[in-house]
mmCIF file of the N, C-alpha and C atoms, coordinates in Angstrom:
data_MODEL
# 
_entry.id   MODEL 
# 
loop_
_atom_site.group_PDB 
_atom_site.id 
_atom_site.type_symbol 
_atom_site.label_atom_id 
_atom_site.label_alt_id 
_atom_site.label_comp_id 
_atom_site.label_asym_id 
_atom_site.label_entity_id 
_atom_site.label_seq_id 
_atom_site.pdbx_PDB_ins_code 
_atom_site.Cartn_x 
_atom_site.Cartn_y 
_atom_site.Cartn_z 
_atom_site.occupancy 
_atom_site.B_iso_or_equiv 
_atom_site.pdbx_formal_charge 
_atom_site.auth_seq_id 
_atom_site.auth_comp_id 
_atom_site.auth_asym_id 
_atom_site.auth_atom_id 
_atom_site.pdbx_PDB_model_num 
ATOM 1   N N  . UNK A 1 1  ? -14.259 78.201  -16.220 1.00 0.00 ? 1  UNK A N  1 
ATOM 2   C CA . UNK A 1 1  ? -14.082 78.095  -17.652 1.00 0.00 ? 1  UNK A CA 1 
ATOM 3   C C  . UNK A 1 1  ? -12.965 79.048  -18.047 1.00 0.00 ? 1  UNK A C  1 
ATOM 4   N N  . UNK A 1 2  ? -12.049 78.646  -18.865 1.00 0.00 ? 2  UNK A N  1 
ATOM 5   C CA . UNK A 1 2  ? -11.275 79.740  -19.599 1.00 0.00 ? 2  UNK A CA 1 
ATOM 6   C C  . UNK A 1 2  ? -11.302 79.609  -20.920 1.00 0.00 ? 2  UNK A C  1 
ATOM 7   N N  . UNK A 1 3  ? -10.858 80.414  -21.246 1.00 0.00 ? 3  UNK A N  1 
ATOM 8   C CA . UNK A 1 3  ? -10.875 80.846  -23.035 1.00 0.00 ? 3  UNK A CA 1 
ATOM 9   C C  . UNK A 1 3  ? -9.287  81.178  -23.442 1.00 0.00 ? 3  UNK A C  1 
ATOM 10  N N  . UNK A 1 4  ? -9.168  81.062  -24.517 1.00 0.00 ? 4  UNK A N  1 
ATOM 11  C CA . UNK A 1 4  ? -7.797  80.889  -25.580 1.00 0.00 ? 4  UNK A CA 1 
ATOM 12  C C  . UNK A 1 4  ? -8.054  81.632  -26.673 1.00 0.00 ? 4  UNK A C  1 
ATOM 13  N N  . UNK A 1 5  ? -7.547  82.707  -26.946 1.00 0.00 ? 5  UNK A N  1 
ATOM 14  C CA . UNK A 1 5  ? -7.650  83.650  -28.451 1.00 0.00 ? 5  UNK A CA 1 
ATOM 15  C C  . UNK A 1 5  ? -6.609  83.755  -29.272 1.00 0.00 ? 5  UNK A C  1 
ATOM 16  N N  . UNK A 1 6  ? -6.734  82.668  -30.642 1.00 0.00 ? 6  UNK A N  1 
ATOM 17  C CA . UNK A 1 6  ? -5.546  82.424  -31.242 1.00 0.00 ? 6  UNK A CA 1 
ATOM 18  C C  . UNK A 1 6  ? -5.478  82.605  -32.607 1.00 0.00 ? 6  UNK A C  1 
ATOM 19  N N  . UNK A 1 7  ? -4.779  83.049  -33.075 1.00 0.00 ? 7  UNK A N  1 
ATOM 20  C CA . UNK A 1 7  ? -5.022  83.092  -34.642 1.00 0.00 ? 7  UNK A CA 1 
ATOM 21  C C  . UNK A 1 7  ? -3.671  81.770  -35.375 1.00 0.00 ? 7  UNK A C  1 
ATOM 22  N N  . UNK A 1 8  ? -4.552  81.183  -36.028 1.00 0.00 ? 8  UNK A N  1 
ATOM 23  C CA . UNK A 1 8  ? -3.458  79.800  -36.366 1.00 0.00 ? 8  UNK A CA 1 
ATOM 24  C C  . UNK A 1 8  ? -4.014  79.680  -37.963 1.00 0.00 ? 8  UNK A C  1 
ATOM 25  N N  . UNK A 1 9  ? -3.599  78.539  -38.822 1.00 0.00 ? 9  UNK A N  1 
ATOM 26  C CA . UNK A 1 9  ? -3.452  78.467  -40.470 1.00 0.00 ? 9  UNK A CA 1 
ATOM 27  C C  . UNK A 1 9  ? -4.063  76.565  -40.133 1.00 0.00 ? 9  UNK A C  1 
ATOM 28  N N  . UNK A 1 10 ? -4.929  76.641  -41.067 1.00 0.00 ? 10 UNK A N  1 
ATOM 29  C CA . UNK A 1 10 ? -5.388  75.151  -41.108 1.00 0.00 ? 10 UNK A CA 1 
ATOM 30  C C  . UNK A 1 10 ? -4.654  74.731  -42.459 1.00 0.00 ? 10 UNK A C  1 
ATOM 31  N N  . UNK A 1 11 ? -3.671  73.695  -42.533 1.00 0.00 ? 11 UNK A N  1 
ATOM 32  C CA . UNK A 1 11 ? -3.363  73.192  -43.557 1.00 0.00 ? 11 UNK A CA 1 
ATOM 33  C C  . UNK A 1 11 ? -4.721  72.109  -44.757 1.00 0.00 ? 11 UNK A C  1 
ATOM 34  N N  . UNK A 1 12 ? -3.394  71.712  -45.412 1.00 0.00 ? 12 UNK A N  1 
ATOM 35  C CA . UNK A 1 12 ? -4.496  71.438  -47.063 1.00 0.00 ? 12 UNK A CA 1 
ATOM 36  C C  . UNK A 1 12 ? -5.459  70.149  -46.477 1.00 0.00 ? 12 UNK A C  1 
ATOM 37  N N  . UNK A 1 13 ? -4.420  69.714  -45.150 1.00 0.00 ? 13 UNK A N  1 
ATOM 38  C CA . UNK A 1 13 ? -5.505  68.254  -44.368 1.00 0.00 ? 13 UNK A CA 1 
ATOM 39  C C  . UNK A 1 13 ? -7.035  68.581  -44.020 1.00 0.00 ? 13 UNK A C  1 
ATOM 40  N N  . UNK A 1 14 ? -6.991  70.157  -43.501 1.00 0.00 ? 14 UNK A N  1 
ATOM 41  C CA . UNK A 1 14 ? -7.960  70.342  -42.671 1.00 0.00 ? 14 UNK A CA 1 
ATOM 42  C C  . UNK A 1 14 ? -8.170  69.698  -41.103 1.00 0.00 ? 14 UNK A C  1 
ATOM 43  N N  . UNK A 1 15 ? -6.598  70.117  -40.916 1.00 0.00 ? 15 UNK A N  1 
ATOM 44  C CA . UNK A 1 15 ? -6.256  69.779  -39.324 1.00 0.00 ? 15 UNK A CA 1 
ATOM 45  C C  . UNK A 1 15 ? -6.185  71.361  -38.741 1.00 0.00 ? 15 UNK A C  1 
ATOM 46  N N  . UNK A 1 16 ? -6.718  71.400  -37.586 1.00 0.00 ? 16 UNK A N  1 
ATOM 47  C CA . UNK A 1 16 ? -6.024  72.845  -36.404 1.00 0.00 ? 16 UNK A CA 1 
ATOM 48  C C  . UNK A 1 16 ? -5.560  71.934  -35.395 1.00 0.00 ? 16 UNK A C  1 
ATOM 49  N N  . UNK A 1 17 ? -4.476  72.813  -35.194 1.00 0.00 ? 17 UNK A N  1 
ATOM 50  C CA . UNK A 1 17 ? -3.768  71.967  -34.371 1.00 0.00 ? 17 UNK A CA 1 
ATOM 51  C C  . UNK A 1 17 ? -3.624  72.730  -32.626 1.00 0.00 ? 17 UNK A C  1 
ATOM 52  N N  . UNK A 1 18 ? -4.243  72.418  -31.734 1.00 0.00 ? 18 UNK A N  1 
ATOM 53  C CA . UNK A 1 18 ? -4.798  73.587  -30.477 1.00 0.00 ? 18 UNK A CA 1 
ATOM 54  C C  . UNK A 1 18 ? -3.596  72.945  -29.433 1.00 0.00 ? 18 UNK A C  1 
ATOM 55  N N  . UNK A 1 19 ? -2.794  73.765  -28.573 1.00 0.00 ? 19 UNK A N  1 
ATOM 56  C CA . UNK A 1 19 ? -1.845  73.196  -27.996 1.00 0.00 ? 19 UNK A CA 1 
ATOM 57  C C  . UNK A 1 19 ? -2.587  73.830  -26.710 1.00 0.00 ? 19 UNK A C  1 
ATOM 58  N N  . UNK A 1 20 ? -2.654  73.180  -25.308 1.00 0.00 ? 20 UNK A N  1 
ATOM 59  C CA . UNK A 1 20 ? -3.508  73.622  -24.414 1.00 0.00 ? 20 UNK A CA 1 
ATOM 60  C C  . UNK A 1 20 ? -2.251  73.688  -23.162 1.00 0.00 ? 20 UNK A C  1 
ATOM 61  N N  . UNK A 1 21 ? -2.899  74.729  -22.226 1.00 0.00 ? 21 UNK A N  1 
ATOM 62  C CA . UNK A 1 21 ? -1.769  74.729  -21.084 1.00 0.00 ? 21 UNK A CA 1 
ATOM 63  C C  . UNK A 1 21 ? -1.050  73.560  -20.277 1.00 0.00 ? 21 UNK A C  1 
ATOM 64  N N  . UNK A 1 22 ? -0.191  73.791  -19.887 1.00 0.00 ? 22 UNK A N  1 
ATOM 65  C CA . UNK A 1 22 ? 0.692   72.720  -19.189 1.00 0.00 ? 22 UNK A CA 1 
ATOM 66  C C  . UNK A 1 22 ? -0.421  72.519  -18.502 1.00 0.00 ? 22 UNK A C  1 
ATOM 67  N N  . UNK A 1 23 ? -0.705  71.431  -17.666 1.00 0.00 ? 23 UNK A N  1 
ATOM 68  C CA . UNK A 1 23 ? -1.285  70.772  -16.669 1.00 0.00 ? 23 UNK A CA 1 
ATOM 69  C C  . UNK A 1 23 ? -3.166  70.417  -16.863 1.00 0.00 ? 23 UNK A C  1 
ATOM 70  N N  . UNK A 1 24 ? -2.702  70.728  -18.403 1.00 0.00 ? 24 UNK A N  1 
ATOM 71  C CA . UNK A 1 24 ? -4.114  70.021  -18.947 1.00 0.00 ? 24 UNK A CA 1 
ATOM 72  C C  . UNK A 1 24 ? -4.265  68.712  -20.120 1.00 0.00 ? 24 UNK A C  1 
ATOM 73  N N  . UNK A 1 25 ? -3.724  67.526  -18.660 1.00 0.00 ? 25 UNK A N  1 
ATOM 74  C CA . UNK A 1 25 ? -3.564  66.092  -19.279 1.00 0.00 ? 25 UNK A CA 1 
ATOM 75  C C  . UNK A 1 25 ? -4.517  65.199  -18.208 1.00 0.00 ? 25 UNK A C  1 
ATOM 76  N N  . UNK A 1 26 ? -4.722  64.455  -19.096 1.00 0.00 ? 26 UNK A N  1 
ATOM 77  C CA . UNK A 1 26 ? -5.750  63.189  -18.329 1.00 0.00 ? 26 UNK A CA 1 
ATOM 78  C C  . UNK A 1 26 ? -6.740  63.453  -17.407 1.00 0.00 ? 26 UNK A C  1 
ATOM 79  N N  . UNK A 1 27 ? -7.719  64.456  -18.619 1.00 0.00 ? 27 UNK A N  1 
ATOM 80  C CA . UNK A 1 27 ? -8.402  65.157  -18.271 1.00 0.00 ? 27 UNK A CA 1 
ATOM 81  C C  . UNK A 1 27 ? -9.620  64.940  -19.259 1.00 0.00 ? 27 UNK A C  1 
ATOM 82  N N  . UNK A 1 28 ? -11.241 65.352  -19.168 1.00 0.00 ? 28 UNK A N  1 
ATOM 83  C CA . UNK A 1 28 ? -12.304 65.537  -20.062 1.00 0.00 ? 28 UNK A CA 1 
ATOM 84  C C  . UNK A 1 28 ? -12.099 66.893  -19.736 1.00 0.00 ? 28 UNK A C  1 
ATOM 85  N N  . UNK A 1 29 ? -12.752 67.063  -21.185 1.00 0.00 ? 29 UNK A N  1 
ATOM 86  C CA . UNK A 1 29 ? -12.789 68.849  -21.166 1.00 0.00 ? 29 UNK A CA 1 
ATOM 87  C C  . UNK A 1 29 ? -13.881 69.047  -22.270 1.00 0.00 ? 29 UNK A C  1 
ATOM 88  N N  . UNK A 1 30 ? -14.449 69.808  -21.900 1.00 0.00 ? 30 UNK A N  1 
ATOM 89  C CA . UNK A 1 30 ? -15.591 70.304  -23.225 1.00 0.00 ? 30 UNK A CA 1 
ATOM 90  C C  . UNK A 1 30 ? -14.796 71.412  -24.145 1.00 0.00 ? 30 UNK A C  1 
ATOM 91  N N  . UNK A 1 31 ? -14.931 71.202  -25.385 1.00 0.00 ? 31 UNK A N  1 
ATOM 92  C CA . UNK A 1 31 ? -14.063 72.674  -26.026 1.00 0.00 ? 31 UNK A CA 1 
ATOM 93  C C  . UNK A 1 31 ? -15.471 72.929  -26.865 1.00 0.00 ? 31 UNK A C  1 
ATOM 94  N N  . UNK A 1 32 ? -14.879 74.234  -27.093 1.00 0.00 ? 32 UNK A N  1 
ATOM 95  C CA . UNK A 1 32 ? -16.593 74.883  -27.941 1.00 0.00 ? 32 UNK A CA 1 
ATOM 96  C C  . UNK A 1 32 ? -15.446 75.809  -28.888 1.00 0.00 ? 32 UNK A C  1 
ATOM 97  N N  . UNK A 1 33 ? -15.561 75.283  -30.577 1.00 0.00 ? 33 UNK A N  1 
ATOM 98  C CA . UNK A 1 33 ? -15.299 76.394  -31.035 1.00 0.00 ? 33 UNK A CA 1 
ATOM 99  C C  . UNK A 1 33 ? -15.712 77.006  -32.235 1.00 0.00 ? 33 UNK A C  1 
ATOM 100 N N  . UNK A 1 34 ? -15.220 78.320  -32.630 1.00 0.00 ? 34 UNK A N  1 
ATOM 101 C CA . UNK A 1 34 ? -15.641 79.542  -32.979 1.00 0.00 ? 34 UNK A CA 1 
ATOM 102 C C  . UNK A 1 34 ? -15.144 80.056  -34.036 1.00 0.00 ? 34 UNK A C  1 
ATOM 103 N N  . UNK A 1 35 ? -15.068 80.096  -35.284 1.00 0.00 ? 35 UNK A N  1 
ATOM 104 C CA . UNK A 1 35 ? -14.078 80.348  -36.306 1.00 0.00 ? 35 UNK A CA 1 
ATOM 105 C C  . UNK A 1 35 ? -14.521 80.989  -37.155 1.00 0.00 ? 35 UNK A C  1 
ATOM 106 N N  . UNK A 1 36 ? -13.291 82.168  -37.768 1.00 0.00 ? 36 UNK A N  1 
ATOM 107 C CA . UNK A 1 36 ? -13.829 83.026  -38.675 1.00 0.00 ? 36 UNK A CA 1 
ATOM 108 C C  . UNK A 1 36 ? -12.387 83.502  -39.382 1.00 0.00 ? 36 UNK A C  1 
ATOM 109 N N  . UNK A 1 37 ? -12.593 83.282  -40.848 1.00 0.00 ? 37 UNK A N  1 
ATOM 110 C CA . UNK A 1 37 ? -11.679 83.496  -41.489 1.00 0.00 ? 37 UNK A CA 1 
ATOM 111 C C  . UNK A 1 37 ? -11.359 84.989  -41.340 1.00 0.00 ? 37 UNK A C  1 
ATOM 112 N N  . UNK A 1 38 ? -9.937  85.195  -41.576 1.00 0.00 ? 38 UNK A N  1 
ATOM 113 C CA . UNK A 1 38 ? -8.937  86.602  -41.372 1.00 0.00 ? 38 UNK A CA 1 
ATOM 114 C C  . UNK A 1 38 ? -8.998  86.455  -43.108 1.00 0.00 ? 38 UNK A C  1 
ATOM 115 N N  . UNK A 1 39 ? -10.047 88.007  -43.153 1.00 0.00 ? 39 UNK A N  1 
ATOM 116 C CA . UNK A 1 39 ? -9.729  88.662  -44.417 1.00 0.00 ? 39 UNK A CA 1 
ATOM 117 C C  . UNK A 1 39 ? -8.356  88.799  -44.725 1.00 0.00 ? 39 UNK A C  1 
ATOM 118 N N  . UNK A 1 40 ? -7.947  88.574  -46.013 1.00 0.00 ? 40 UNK A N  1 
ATOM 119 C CA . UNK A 1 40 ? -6.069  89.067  -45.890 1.00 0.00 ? 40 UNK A CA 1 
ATOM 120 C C  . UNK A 1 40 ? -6.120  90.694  -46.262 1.00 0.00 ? 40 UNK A C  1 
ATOM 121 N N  . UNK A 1 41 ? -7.565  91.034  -47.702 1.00 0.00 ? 41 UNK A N  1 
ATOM 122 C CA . UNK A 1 41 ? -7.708  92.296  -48.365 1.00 0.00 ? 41 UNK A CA 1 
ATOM 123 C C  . UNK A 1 41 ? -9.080  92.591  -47.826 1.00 0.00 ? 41 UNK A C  1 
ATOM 124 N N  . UNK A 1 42 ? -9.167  93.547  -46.834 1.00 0.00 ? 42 UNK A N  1 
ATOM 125 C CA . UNK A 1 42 ? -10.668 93.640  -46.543 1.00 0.00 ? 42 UNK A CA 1 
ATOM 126 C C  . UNK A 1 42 ? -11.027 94.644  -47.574 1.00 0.00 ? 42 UNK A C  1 
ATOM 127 N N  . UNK A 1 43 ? -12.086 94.504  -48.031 1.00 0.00 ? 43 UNK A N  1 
ATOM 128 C CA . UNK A 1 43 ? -13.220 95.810  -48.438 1.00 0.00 ? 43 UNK A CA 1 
ATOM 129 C C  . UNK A 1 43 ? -13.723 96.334  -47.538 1.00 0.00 ? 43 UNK A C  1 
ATOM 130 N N  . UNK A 1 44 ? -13.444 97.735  -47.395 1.00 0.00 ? 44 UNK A N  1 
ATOM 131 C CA . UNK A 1 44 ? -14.008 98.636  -46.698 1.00 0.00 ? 44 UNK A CA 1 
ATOM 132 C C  . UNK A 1 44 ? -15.229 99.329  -47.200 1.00 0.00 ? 44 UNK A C  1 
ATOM 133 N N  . UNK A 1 45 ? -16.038 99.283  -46.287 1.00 0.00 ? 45 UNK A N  1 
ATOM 134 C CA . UNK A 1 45 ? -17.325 99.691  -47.266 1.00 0.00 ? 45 UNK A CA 1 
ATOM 135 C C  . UNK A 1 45 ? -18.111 100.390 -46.508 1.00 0.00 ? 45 UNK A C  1 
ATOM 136 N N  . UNK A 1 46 ? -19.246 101.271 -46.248 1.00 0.00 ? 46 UNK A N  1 
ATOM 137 C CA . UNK A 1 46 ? -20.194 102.208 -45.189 1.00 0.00 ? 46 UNK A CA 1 
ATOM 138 C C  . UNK A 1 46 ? -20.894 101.619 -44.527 1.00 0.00 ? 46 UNK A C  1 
ATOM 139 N N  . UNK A 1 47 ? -21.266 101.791 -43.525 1.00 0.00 ? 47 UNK A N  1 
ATOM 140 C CA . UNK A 1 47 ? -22.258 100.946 -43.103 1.00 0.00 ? 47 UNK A CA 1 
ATOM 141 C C  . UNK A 1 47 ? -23.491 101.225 -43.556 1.00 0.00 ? 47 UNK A C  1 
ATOM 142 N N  . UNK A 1 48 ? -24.631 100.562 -44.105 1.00 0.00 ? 48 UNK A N  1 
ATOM 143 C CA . UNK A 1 48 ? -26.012 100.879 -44.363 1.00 0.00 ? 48 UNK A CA 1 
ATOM 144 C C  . UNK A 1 48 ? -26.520 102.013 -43.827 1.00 0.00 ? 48 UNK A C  1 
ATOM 145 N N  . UNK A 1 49 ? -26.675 103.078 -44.572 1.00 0.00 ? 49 UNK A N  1 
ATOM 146 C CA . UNK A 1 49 ? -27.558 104.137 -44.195 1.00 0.00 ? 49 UNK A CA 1 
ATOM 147 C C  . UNK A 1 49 ? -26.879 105.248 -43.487 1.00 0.00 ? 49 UNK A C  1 
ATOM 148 N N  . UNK A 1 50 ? -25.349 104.827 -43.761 1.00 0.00 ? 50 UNK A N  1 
ATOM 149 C CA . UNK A 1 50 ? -24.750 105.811 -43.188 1.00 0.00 ? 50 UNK A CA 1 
ATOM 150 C C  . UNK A 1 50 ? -24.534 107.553 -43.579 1.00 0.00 ? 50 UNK A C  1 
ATOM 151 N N  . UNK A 1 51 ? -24.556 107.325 -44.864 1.00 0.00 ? 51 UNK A N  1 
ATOM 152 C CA . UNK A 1 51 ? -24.804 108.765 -45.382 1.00 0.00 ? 51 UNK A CA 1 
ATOM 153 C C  . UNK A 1 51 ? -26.375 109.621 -44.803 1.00 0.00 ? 51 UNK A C  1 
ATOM 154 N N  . UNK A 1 52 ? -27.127 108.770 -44.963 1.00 0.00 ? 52 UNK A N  1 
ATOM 155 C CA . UNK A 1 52 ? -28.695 109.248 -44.761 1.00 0.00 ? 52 UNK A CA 1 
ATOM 156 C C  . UNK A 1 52 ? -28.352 109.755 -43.243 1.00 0.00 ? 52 UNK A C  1 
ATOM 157 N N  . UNK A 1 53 ? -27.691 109.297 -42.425 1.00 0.00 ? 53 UNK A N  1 
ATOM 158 C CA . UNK A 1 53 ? -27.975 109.285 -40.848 1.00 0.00 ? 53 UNK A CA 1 
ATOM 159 C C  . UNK A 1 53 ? -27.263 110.732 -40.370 1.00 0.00 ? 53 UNK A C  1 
ATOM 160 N N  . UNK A 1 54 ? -26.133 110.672 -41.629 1.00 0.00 ? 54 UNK A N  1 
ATOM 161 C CA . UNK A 1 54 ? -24.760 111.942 -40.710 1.00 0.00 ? 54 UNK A CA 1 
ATOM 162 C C  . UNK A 1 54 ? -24.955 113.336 -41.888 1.00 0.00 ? 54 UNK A C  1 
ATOM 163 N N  . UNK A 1 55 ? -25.901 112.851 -43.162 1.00 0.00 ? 55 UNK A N  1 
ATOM 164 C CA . UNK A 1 55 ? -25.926 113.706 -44.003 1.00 0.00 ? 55 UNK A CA 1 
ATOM 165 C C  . UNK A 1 55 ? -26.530 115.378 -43.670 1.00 0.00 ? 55 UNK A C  1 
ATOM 166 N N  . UNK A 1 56 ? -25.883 116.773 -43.623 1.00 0.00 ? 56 UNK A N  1 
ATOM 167 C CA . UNK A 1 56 ? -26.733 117.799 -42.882 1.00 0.00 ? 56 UNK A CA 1 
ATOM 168 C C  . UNK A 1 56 ? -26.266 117.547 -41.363 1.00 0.00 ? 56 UNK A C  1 
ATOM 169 N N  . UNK A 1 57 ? -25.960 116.912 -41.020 1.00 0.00 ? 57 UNK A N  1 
ATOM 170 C CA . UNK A 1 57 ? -25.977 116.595 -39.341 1.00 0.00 ? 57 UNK A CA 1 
ATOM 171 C C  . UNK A 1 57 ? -25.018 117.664 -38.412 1.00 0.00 ? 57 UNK A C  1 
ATOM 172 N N  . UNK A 1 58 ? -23.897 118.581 -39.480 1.00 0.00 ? 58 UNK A N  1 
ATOM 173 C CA . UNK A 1 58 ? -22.882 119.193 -38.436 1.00 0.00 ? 58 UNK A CA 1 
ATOM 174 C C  . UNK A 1 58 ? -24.018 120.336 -38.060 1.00 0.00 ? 58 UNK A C  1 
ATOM 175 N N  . UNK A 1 59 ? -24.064 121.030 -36.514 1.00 0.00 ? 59 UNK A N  1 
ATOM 176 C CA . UNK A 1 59 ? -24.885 122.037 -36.177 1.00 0.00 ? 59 UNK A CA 1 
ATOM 177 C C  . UNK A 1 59 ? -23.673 122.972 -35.455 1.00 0.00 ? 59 UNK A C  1 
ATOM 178 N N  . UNK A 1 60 ? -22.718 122.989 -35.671 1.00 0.00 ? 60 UNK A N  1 
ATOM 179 C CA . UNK A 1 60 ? -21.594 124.255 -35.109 1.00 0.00 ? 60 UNK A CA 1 
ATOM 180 C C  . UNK A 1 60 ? -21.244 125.188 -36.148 1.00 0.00 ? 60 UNK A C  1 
ATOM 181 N N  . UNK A 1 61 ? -20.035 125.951 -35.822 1.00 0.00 ? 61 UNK A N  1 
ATOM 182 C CA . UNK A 1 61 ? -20.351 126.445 -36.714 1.00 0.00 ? 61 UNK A CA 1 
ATOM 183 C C  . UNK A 1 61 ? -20.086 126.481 -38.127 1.00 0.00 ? 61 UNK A C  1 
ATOM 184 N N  . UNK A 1 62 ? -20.333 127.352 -39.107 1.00 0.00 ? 62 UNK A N  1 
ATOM 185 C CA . UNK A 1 62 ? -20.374 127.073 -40.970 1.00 0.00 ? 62 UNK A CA 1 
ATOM 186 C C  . UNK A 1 62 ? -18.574 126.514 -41.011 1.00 0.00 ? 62 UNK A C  1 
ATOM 187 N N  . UNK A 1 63 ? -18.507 125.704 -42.006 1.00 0.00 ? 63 UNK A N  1 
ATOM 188 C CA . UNK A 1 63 ? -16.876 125.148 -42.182 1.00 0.00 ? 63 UNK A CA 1 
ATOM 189 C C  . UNK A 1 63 ? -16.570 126.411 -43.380 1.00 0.00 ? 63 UNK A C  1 
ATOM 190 N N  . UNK A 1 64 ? -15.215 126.631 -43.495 1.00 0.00 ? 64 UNK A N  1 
ATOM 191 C CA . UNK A 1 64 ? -14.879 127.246 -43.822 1.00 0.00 ? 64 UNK A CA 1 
ATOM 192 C C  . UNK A 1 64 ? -13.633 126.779 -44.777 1.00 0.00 ? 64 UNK A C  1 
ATOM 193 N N  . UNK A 1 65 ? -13.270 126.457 -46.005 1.00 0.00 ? 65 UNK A N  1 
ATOM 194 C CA . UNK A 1 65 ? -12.068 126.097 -46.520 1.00 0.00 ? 65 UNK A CA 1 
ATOM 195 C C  . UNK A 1 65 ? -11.335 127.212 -46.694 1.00 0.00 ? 65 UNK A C  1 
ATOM 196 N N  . UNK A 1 66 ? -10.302 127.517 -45.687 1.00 0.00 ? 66 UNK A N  1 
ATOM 197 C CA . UNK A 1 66 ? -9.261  128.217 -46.084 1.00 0.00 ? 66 UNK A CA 1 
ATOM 198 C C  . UNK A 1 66 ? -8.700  128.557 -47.380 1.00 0.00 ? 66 UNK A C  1 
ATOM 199 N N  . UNK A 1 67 ? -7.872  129.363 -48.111 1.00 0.00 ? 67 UNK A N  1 
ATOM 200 C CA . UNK A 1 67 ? -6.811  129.278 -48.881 1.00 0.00 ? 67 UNK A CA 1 
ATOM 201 C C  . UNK A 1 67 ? -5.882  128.175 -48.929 1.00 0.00 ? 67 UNK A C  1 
ATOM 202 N N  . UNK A 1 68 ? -5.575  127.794 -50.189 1.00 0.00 ? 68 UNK A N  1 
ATOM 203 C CA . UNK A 1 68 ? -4.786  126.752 -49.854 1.00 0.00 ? 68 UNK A CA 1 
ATOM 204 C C  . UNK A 1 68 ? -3.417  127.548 -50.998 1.00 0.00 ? 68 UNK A C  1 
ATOM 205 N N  . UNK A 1 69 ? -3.545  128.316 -50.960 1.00 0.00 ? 69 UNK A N  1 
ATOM 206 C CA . UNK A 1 69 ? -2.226  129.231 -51.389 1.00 0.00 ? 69 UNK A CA 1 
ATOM 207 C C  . UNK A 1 69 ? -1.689  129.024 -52.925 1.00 0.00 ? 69 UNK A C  1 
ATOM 208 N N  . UNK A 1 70 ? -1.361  129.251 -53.439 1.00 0.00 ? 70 UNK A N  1 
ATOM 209 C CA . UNK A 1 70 ? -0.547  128.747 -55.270 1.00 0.00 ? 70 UNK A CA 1 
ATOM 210 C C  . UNK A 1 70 ? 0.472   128.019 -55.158 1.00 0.00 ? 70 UNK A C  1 
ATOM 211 N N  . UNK A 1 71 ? 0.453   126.718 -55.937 1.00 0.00 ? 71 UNK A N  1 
ATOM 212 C CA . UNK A 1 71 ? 0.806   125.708 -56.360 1.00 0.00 ? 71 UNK A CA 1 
ATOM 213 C C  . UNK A 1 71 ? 2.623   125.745 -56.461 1.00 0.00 ? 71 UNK A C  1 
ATOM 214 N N  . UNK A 1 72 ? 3.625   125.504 -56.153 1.00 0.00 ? 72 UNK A N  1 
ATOM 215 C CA . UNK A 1 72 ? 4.965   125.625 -56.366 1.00 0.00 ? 72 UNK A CA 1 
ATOM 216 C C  . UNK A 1 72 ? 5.119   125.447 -57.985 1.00 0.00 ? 72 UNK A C  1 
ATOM 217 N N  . UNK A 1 73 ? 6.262   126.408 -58.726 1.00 0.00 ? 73 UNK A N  1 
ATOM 218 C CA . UNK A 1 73 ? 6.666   125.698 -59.753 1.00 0.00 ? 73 UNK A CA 1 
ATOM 219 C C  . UNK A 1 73 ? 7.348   124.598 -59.582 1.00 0.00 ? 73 UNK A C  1 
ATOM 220 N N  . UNK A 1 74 ? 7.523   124.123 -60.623 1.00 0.00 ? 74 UNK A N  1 
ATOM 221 C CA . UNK A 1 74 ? 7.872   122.471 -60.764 1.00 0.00 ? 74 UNK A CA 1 
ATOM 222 C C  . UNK A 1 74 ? 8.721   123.053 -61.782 1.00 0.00 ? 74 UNK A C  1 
ATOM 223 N N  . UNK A 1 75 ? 9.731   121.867 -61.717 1.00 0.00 ? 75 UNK A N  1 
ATOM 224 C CA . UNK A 1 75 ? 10.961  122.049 -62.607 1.00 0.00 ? 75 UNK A CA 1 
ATOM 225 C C  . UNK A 1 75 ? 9.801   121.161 -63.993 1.00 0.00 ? 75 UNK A C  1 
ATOM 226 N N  . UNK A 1 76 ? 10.147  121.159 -65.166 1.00 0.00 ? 76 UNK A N  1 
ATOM 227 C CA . UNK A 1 76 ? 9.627   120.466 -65.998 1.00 0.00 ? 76 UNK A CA 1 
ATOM 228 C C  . UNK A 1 76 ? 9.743   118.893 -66.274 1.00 0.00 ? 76 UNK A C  1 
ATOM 229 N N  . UNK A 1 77 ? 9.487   117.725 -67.068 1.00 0.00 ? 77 UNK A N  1 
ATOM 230 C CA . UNK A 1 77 ? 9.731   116.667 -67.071 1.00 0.00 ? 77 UNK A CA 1 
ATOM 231 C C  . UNK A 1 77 ? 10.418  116.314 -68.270 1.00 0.00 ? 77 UNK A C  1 
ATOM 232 N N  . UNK A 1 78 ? 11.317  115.791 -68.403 1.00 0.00 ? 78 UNK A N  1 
ATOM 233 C CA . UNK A 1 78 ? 12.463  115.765 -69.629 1.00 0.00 ? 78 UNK A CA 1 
ATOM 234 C C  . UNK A 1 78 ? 11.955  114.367 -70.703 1.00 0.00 ? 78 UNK A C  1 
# 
């Protein structure tokens, strides 16, 4: 058995159009397939319960926020 991993665009027909290797003519073939739309804008989001799981969880040692020093002047905005 081999497999093919392709990312392709189904037009407004609702045709895919699968182009298969040279030397696969006059042939039966079973195809099995598998489809899942490509988010274009994913939402990124937590996984369930993820806060509860990692919340408290660091055990090294205490974090510490440095200084982060004073701010540059800035010329003004006209």
């Amino acid at each position: 058995m081999q497999s093919i991993k392709l990312q392709t665009h189904v037009g407004d027909d609702g045709l895919l159009q699968i182009k298969l290797p040279v030397g696969m003519t006059n042939q039966d073939l079973e195809i099995i397939v598998i489809y899942q739309p490509i988010n274009q804008n994913p939402k990124r989001t937590w996984s369930p319960g993820f806060f509860e799981q990692t919340f408290g969880a660091w055990q090294g040692e205490p974090l510490v926020r440095e200084s982060q020093g004073d701010l540059p002047e800035r010329e003004p905005l006209l």
